[in-house]
C-alpha positions in Angstrom: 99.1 82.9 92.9 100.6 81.5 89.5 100.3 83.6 86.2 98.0 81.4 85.2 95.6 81.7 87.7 95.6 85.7 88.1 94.9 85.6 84.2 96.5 88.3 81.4 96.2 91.6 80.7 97.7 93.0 84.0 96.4 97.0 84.5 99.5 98.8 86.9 98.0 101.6 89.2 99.6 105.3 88.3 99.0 105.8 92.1 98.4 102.5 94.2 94.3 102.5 95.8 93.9 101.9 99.0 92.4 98.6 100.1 91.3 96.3 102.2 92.3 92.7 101.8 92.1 89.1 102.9 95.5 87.4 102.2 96.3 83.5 102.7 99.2 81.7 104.5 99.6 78.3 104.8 97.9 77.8 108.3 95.8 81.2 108.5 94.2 84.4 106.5 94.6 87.8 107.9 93.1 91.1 107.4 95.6 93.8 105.9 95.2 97.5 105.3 97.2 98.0 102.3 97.6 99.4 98.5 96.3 97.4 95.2 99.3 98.0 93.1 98.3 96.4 90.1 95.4 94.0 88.6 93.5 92.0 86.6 90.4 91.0 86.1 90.7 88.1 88.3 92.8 89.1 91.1 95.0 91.5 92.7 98.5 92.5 93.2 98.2 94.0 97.6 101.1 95.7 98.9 101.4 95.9 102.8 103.4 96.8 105.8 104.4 93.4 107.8 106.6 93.4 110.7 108.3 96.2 109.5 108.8 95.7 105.9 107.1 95.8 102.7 105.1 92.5 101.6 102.7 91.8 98.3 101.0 88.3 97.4 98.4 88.2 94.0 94.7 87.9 95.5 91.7 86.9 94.4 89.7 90.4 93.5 86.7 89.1 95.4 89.3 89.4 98.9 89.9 93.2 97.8 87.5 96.2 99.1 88.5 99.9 98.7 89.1 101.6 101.9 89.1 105.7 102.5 92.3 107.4 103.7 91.1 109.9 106.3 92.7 112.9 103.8 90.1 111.3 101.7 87.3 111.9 104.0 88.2 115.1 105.4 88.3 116.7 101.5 84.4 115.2 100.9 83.4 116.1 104.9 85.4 119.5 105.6 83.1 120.2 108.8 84.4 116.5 110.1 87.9 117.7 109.5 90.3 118.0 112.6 91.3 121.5 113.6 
């Protein structure tokens, strides 16, 4: 996504969030589990595992839910904790 299109004013994450996130290649999307890194206030800088390595692409904010990490979870729900 061009500078342009992600718009100005780009907020960097102290700690990345967790997400979920629809990301585009040229012949398919796919689903990733992954960290919002940084944003604006039309998109979204994802950071993911792929095949091993590290990957990021600029989406659109509207392709970006938060996920919970199950630490996350277990703090909020201790009796749902695993022993």
């Amino acid at each position: 996504m061009s500078e342009d299109a992600r718009g100005p004013d780009v907020c960097h994450a102290v700690t990345p969030a967790p997400v979920w996130a629809w990301v585009q290649f040229p012949t398919f999307h796919i689903r990733v589990k992954g960290f919002a890194k940084s944003w604006t206030r039309d998109a979204v800088l994802v950071e993911w595992a792929q095949f091993g390595q590290q990957a990021d692409a600029w989406v659109w904010r509207s392709a970006v839910k938060h996920r919970t990490l199950r630490a996350d979870r277990a703090e909020r729900h201790p009796g749902n904790a695993p022993h």
